[in-house]
N, C-alpha and C positions, 0 to 999 in steps of 0.2 A: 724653541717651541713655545708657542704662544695659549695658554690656557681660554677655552672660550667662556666668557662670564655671562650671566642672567642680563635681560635687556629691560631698562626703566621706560617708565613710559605712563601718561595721564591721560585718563577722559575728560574732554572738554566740551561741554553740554552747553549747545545754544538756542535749545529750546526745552524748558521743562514743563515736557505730556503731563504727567502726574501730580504735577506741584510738591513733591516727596522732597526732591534734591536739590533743587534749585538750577540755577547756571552758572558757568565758570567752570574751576577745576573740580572735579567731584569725584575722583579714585584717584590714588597712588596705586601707578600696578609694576607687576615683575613678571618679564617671562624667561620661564627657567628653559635651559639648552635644551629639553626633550619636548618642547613646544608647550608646558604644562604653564597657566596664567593664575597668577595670583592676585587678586583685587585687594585695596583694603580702600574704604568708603569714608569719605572726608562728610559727611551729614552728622546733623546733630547726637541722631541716633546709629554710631558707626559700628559697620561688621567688616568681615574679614570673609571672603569667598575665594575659592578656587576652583576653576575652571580649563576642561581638556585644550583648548586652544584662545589665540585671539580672535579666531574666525568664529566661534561661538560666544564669547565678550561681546562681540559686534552684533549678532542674531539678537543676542537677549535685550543687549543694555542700548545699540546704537537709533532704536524709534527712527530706524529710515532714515538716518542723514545726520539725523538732532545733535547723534554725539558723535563725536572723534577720538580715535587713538592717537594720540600725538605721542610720538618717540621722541625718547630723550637721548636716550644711545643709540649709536649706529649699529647698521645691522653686522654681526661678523663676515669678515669674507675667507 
């Protein structure tokens, strides 16, 4: 039996709306096995947030396309 582990994963911003964060990689995130996202924010001024889903990551943080979720691990099967 195989234990299921939290999944890594970066937003990659190729256009900064705000001029806040810039572009490039700009979160280190984790999403934990009950769908629950933890962000922490690579900016000068960094926090740490969490968040009920990626599909809500993506509402807040994605400006319509600008940013991506790029997976670092594959998803469990």
């Amino acid at each position: 039996m195989t234990a299921q582990l939290p999944r890594r994963f970066h937003l990659q911003r190729d256009i900064d709306e705000t001029g806040t964060s810039g572009t490039g990689l700009v979160v280190e995130g984790l999403q934990f096995t009950d769908g629950t996202v933890a962000l922490r924010w690579l900016t000068a001024l960094t926090s740490i947030a969490v968040y009920r889903s990626v599909a809500d990551v993506e509402a807040i943080h994605g400006h319509g396309g600008k940013t991506r979720v790029v997976w670092i691990d594959e998803e469990a099967s």
